[in-house]
Structures are given as C-alpha cells and as structure tokens.
C-alpha positions as CSV (number, residue, x, y, z in Angstrom):
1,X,78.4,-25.1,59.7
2,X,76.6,-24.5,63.0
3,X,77.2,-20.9,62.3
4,X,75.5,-20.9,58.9
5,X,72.8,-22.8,60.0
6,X,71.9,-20.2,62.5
7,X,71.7,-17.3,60.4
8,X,70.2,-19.2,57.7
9,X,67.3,-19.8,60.7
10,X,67.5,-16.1,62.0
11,X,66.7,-14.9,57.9
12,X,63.6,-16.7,57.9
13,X,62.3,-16.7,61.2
14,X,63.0,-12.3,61.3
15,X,60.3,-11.5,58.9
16,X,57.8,-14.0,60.6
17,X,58.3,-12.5,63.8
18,X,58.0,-9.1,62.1
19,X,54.7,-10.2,60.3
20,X,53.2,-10.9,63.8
21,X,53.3,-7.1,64.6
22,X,52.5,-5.8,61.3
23,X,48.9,-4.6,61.1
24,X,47.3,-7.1,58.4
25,X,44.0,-4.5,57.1
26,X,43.9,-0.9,55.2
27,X,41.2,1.1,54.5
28,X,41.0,3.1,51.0
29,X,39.0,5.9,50.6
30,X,38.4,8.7,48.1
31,X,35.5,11.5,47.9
32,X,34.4,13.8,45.3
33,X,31.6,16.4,44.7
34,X,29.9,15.7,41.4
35,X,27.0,17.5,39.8
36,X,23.8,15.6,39.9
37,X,21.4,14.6,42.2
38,X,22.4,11.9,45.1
39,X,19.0,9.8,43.7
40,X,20.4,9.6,40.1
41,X,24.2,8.9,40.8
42,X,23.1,6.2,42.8
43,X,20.6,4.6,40.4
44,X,23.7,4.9,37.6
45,X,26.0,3.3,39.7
46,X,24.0,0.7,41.0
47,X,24.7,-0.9,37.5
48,X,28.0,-2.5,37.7
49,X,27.8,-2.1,33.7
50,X,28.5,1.6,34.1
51,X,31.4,1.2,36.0
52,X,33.1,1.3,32.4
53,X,32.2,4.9,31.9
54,X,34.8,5.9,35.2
55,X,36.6,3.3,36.5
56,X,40.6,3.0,35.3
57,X,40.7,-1.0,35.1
58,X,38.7,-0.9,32.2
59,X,40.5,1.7,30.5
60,X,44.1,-0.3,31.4
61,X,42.6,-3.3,29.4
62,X,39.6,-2.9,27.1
63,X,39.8,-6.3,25.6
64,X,39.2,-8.3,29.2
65,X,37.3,-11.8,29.5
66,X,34.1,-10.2,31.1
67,X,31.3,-12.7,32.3
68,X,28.3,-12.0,34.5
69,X,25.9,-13.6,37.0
70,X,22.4,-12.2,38.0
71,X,20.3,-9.3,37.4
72,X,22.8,-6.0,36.9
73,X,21.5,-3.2,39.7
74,X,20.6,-5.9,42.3
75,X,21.7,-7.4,45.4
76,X,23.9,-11.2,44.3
77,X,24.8,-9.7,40.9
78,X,28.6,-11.1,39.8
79,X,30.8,-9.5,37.7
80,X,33.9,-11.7,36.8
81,X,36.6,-10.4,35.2
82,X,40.2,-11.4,33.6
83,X,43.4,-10.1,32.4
84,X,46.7,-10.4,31.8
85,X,47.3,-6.4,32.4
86,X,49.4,-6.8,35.7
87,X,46.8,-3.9,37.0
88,X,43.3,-5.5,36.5
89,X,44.3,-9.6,36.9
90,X,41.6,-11.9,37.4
91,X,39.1,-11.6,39.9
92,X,35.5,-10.6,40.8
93,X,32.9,-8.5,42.3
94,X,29.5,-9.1,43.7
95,X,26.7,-6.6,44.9
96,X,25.7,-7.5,48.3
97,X,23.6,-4.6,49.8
98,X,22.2,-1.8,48.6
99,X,20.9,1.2,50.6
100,X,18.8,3.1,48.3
101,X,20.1,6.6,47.7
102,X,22.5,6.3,50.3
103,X,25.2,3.2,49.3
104,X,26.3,0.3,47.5
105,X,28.3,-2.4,48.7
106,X,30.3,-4.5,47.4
107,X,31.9,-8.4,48.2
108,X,35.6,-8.4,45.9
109,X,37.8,-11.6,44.7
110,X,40.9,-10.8,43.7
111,X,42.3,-14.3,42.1
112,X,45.4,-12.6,40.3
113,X,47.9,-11.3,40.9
114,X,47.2,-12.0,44.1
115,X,44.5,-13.3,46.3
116,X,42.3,-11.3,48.6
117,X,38.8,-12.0,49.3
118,X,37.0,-9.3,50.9
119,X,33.3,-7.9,51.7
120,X,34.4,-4.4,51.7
121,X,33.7,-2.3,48.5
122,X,31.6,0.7,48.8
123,X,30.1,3.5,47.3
124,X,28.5,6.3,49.3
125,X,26.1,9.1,48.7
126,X,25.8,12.4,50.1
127,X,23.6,15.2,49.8
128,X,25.4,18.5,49.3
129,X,23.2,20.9,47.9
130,X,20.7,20.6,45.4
131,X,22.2,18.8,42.6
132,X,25.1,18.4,43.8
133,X,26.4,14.9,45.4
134,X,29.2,13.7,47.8
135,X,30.5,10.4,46.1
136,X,32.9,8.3,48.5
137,X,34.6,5.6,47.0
138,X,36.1,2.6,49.4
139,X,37.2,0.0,50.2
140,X,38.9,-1.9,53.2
141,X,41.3,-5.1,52.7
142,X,43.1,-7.9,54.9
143,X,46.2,-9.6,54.4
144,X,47.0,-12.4,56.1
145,X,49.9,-13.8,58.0
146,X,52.8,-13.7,57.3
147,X,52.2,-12.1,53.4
148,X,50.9,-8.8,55.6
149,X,54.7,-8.5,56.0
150,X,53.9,-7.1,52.1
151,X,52.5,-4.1,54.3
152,X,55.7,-2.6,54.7
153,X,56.4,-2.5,51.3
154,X,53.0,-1.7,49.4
155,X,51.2,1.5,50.3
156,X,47.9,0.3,49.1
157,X,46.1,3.6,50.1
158,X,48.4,5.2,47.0
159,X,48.5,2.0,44.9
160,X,44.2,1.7,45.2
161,X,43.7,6.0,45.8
162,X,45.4,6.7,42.6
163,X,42.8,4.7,40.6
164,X,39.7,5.7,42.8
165,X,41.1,9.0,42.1
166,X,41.3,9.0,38.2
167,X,38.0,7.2,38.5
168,X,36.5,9.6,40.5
169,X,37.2,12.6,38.1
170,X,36.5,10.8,35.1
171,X,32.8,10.2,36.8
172,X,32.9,14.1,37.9
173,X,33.7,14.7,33.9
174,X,30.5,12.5,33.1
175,X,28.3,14.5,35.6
176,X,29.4,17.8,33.8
C-alpha cells in the first residue's frame, strides 16, 4: 500500500516539478507585404469592425453573439465576442494604444475555452515602397503555473500562425 501511495505521489508531483522549468510565454508573429499605403491600412484596421473582412474567427462562426463598447477606431473600444465553435470561444478584445501610421495594440480575454488575459495584440506598419505596406501581425501570451505544463503539448506559434496566416492573405486579397 505504501508502494502505491508513492507512485500515486511521484504522478502528480512529476508534472509540477516539470511545470517549474517550462517557459510559461510565446510570442506569435506573422508579416505580409500588401499593396496600399502604410497611412490607409492603418486607418482600415484601426476599426475592429473590419477585422471581419480578414480575420479566420469570423469566417469559423458567422452567427457569433457580438457586443461592443466605445467608439470603434479609438483607444478603450471593446469588442466581446461568443461561440460555441471550439476555435473562436468566448472572449474579448480592447484597443489600448494607437500609434498613428505605425501600430495598434491590443489588450485580449480569452474566457473560453480557456482563460488567458493578456495586453499583447498588435498590429504593425511598415513602409516598403510607395504603396506598398509591411503588415506584422502579433501577439505574445502567458500561461501560468502549472497549466504552462500545456507548453509541451500545444505549439501555439502553429495553432495562432496558421490563422494570422490565412488572415493575413485574405487582407493581401482585399488590398489587390
């Protein structure tokens, strides 16, 4: 009984002890060149509205519960979404600072599926040529202890890439 008792101990207490040497942040990031000026794709994606025209979460679930706080286009503007699409969940996403021309940043909830809280969504601008703009699409997440044990399992730069991806080329496809 002793025996069993042990190794019943040792199966939880491994993957704690792992989780405290498992890095608990990632950083997402995806770039494209699209072809307009870096003035006008920044005053079209200031507008959380038009994030409907690119991004993949609303294509996974057209019908979501939408509901909004504040002026679209300006800094304290929420956008609260919900699902039951295992891929879009329930959550939110707030502007918080906006360098004209240059980025947008953005604070995201994520209720469900699971729960992350984090001030580190992004969109950056870059001037490549005339009419032509480098778009970077970001974002940077934490996990805590001991769920960053997840971190062996998930490879959130492919999970969250793939959609910035598709949502990058379907905004390169709007630009064209």
């Amino acid at each position: 009984m002793k025996k069993i008792i042990l190794i019943v101990l040792a199966i939880i207490a491994l993957p704690l002890i792992f989780a405290l040497f498992i890095k608990k942040s990632y950083h997402v990031e995806r770039s494209i060149i699209v072809n307009e000026s870096q003035k006008e794709v920044y005053q079209f994606l200031k507008y959380v509205k038009n994030q409907k025209v690119f991004a993949v979460w609303s294509q996974y679930d057209p019908n979501m519960k939408e509901t909004t706080t504040g002026t679209d286009g300006e800094i304290g503007f929420v956008q609260r979404w919900e699902s039951d699409h295992e891929k879009v969940g329930v959550g939110e996403q707030e502007i918080i600072k906006l360098t004209p021309y240059s980025r947008i940043d953005y604070a995201f909830r994520f209720y469900k599926p699971f729960e992350a809280l984090d001030d580190s969504g992004y969109f950056q601008f870059t001037p490549i040529e005339t009419g032509k703009t480098k778009v970077t699409w970001g974002y940077d997440g934490k996990m805590k202890y001991p769920t960053n044990i997840l971190m062996l399992f998930i490879d959130f730069d492919d999970l969250i890439g793939s959609d910035f991806e598709k949502g990058l080329e379907n905004l390169k496809k709007y630009y064209q």
